[in-house]
N, C-alpha and C positions, 0 to 999 in steps of 0.2 A: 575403318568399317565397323558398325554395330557389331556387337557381341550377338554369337545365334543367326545371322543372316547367312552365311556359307559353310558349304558341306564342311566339315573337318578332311574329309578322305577326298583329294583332289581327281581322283578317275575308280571306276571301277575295274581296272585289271588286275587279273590273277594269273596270276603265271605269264602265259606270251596273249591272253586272250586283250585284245584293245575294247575299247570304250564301244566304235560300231559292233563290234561281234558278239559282245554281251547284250545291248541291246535287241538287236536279230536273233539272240535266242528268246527274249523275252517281247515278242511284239504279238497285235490284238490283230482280229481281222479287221480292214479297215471297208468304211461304206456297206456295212451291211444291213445298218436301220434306217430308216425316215423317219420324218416329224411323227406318221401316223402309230408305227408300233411305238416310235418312243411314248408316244402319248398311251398307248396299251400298258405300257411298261409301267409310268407312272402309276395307272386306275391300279394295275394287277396289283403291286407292292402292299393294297391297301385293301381293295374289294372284301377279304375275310375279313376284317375289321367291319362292314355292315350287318354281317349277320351274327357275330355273336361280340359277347366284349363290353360293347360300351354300355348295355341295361344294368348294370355294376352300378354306373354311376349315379341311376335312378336313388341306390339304396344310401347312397351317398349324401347327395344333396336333392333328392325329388326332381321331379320333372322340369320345375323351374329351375333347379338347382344345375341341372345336367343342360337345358337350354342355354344355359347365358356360357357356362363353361366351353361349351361347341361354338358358339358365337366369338366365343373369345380366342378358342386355340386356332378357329378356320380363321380368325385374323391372323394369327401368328404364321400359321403355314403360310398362307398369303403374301403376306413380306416377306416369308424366308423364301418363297418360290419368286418373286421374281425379284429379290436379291441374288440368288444362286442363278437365275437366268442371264443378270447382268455378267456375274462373275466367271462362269461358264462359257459365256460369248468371247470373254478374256483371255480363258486359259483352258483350252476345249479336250481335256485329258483325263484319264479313267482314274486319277487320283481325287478328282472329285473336292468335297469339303475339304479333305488333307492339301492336296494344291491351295486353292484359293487363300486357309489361314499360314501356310507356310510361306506365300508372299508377305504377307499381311502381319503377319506376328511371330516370325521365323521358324526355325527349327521346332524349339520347342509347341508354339502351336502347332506348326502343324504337326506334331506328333498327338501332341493331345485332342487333337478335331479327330484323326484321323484312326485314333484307339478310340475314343467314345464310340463310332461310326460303327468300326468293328466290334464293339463288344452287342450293339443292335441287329447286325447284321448275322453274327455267328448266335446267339440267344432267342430270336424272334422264330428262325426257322425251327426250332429245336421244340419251341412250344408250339409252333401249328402242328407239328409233325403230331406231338399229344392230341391235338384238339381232333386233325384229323382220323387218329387211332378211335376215338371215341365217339367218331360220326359213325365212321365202318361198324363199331361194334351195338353202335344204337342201329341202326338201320339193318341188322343181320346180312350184311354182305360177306361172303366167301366162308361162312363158319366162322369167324374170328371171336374166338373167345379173349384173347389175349392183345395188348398192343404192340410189343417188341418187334413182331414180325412185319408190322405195319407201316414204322418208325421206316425198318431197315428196309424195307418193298419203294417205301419212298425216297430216299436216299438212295439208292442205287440206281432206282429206274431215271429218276431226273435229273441225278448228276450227269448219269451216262447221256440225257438227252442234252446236257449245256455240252458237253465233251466231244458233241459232233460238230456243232456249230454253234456260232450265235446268232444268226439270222434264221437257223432252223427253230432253234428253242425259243428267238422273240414271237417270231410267229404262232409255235404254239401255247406259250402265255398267252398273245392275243385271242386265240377262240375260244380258251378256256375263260378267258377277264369277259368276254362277249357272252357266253353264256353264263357267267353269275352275273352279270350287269341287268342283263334280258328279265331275270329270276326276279332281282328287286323291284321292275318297276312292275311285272305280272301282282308282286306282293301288294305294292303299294296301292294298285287300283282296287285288288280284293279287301286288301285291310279298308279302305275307306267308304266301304259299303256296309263298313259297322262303325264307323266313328264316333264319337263322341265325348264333344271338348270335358263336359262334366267328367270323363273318367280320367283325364291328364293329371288331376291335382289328386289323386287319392290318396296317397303317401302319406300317412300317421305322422301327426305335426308334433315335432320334439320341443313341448313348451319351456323347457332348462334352457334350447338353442339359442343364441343372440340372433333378432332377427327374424326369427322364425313366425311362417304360416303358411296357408294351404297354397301358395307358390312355391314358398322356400322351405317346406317341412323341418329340416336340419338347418337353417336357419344361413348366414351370411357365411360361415365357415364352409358349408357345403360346398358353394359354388367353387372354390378353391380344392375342397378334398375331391372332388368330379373333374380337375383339370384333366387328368391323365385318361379318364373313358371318354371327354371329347377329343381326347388326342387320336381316339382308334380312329375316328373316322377318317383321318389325315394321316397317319404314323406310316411312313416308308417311301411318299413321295416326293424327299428332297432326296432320293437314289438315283432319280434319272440324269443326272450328270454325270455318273459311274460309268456310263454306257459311250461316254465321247468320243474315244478315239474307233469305235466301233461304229457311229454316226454317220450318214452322208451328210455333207454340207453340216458341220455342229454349228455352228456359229449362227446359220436361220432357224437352223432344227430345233436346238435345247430350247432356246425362249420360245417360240410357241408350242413344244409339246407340254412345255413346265406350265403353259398359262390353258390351256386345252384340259391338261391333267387336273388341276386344284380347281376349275370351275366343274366340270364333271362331279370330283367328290365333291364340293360343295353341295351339289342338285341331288347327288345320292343321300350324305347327311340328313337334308332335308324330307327327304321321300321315304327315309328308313326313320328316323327317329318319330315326328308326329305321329305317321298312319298306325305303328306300332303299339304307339303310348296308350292313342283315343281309344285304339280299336278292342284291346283289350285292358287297359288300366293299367296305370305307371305299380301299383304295388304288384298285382299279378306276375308281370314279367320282369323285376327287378331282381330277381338270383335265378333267372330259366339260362339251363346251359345251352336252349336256343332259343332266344325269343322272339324270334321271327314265327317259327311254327308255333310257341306258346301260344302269341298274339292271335294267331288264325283259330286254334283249337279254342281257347276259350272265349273268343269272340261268336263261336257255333256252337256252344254249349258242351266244351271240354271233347269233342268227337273228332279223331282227325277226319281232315277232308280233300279230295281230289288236288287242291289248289298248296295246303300244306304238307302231300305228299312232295309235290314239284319243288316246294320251297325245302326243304330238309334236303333232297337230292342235288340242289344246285348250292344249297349252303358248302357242300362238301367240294363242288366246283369252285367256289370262291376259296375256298381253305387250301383248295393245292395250287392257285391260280399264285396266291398271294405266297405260299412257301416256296414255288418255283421261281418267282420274279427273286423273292430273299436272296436264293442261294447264286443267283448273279451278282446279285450285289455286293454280298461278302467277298466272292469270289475277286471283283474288281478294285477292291478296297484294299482287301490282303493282297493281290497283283501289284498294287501302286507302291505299296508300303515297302515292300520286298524287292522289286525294281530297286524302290530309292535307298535301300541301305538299312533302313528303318528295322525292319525285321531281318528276317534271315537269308538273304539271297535267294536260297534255291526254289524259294516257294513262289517264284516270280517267272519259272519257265515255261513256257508253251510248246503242246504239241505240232504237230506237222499242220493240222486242222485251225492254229492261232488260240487256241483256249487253255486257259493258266490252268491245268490239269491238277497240279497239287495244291494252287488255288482255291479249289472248288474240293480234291480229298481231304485236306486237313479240318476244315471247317465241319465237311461231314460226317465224319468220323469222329469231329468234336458232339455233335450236336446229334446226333446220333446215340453217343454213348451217354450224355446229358437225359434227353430224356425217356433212354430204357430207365437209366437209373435210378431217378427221381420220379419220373411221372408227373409233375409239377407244374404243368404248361401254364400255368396264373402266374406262377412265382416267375418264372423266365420270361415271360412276357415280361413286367414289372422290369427285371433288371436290364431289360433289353429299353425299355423307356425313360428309365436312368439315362442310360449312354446316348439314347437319341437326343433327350431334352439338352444337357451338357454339351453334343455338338452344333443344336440350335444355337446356343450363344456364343460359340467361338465363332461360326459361320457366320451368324449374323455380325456379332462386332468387327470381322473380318473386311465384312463389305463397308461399316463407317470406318474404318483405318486407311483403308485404299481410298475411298470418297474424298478423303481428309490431307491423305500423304501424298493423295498420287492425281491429283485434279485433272490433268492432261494423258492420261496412260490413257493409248484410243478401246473407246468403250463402241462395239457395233450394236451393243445393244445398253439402256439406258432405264434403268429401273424407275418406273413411273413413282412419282414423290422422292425421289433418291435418299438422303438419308432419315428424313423423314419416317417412310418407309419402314427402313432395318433398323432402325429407332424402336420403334413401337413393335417389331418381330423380335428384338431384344431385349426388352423391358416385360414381355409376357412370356419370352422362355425361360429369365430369368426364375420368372413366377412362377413356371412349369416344374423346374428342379424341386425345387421346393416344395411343391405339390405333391410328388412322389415318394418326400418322405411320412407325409399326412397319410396316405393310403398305405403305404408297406413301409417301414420302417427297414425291415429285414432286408427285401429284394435290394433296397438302396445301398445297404450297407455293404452288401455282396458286392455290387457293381462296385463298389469305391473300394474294396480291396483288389478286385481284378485290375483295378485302375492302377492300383499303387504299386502292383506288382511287374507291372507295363511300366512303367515307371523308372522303376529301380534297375530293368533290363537297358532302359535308351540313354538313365544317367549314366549306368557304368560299363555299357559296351557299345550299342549300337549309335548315338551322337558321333563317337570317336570314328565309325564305319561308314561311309555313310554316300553317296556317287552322286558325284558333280553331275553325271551326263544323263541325268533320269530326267525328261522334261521338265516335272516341275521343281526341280534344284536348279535346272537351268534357267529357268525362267524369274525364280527368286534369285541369284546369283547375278543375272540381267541387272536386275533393279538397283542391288549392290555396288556392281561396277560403274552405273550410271551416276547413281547418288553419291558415289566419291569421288566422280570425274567433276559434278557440278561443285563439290568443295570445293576442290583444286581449283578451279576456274575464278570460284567466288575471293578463294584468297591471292589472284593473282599469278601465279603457276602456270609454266605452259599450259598449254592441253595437249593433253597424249593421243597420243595416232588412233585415230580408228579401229585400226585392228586391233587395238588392247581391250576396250571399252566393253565387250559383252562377248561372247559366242557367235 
């Protein structure tokens, strides 16, 4: 048997508890979404990424520079959405990217898919939580002079709402993702009642740039240092396979919520970045810490107005829409990880209600104390799009390894261009990594120590720990048994009974 293909630690028992009993303490509620809030789930992960974030990337590579990078990374989500849609149809369980490369590239990927995952999922929430600190306190809501108490109002009130249910809390994602969705296209029809294409290229042309003019201002390198703000517009919707074993029906659900979900942002993308650019100038609102309302205001002659008050009040709807979806997803992530040996056991238990309760506390309590302390929410972003970018290409190469090793494993769902497809979604995340260290050097470096320190934890305890009977060890362990059942057969060797052969 391959080195890395099976758990080292044969059952999860401790003491007289068996394999079923440990599981039943750690199970999700089952059928509690459809396609359609899945498909909420997706837009939600991502919606605050339309209104503030990616005009960064203006400063970066200009308008043209920030266009072709959005064109490029919505291809990449694109492939990874329905490569994950195939792989998900496969293995329809809340470990998510950690299942799929732990078929795929054993243990040790899927340790490494599945810590990237988390270091996005526990970082992303931690700087919206700032951003929304800093809406509250622009917007003079409740007195708030300070953000700590704002951090910690959110973090408790939302966890408490995942901690009831999870068909209570998709739903309330859903009308909160409904009203910032409403918000952008109200925007988009107001912004293009000032448009004008002449004001897209204004961006001060860096003549030293390789390449550079009033497309490319910062020249052919731009379009590259701008990878990571066309990421916002996509960044958190390859989470909706987190959600599986919580799913009715996963297996029709995940692939059309996943394909539902990434055409939606793709139509936001487009609705948010143009009308924004024309309406008020790619240089005016390329460092506004909201440029959505920048856009409106100085498109009316710097005056706020009826239309950019709505838009500043629903920004702040998009900002908890996309922090609440986060903190499922971490939740689900560290559930799966913890289930399977991978981290620590205990943080893989559900209450009476089905929801991984220390799950969802340890994360917030991480992310929480993050950004009272720092204040930083750019920086944690950033290293939160490290760990996304890095799980894009084990995920994606995940899916050419199975394409490749496993031609006949029954696929209900069948990714259009097959590997084709996760080809070119892995060839541009490649190029994503990389991108992230062109924009922050620092955030990168951060993530790659929390990386290395996860690291050092799986080589020298948890690999050794690690439970056969978590589905997806079961399911790779499947594979195992089978592929050494066909040696045997290939060199002549009986073939062994049935019952040996898999679970």
């Amino acid at each position: 048997m391959a080195e890395g293909t099976k758990p080292s630690h044969p059952s999860p028992e401790t003491g007289q508890e068996s394999a079923e009993q440990y599981l039943q303490r750690r199970s999700l509620r089952r059928g509690s979404a459809g396609w359609l809030l899945l498909t909420g789930l997706g837009v939600a992960y991502v919606v605050s990424g339309d209104y503030a974030g990616w005009n960064f990337g203006l400063a970066e590579g200009g308008f043209g520079g920030l266009a072709i990078a959005t064109v490029l990374m919505g291809t990449m989500y694109t492939c990874l959405v329905f490569s994950l849609a195939e792989l998900s149809s496969i293995l329809p369980t809340a470990g998510g990217g950690y299942g799929f490369a732990r078929r795929a590239l054993g243990t040790w990927g899927g340790f490494l898919t599945g810590t990237a995952i988390l270091i996005e999922y526990i970082l992303a929430p931690a700087a919206i939580a700032v951003f929304i600190g800093g809406y509250v306190e622009s917007l003079g809501l409740f007195g708030v002079e300070a953000g700590w108490p704002v951090y910690l109002v959110c973090f408790a009130l939302f966890i408490g709402i995942h901690m009831w249910g999870v068909g209570e809390a998709l739903r309330f994602s859903f009308v909160v993702t409904g009203i910032a969705v409403a918000a952008l296209l109200v925007f988009c029809i107001g912004a293009f009642t000032h448009f004008d294409a002449g004001s897209l290229n204004d961006v001060a042309v860096d003549g030293s740039a390789f390449g550079s003019n009033s497309w490319l201002p910062l020249g052919l390198l731009g379009i590259w240092a701008a990878f990571p703000f066309g990421m916002w517009f996509f960044l958190g919707v390859e989470g909706v396979p987190l959600a599986a074993e919580e799913t009715r029906d996963p297996v029709r659900s995940m692939p059309k919520a996943l394909a539902w979900s990434i055409g939606i942002l793709v139509l936001l993308a487009l609705l948010t970045l143009l009308p924004a650019a024309g309406a008020a100038g790619s240089d005016a609102i390329k460092d506004a810490d909201n440029p959505l309302v920048a856009a409106l205001e100085s498109a009316s002659g710097g005056d706020p107005t009826t239309l950019s008050r709505i838009v500043n009040y629903a920004g702040l709807a998009g900002l908890v829409a996309s922090f609440f979806s986060l903190i499922f997803a971490g939740s689900r992530q560290l559930f799966a990880l913890s289930r399977a040996g991978y981290l620590p056991r205990f943080l893989s238990l559900t209450s009476r209600r089905k929801a991984p309760y220390l799950g969802l506390l340890v994360p917030g309590v991480i992310g929480f104390s993050l950004a009272a302390y720092t204040g930083d929410g750019a920086r944690m972003l950033n290293i939160a799009v490290f760990g996304a970018a890095i799980s894009y290409v084990l995920m994606t190469l995940s899916h050419i390894v199975l394409r490749r090793r496993e031609p006949e494993l029954p696929r209900p769902y069948r990714t259009p261009g097959g590997l084709v497809t996760s080809s070119v979604g892995f060839v541009l995340a490649c190029a994503a990594v990389v991108a992230t260290f062109l924009v922050d050097p620092k955030a990168a470096g951060i993530a790659f120590v929390l990386y290395a320190v996860a690291v050092g934890y799986f080589a020298f305890y948890s690999r050794h720990h690690l439970v056969a009977a978590a589905p997806e060890e079961e399911f790779a362990a499947l594979a195992a048994a089978e592929a050494e059942l066909e040696r045997d057969t290939g060199r002549g060797e009986p073939e062994a009974p049935a019952a040996k052969a898999g679970p």
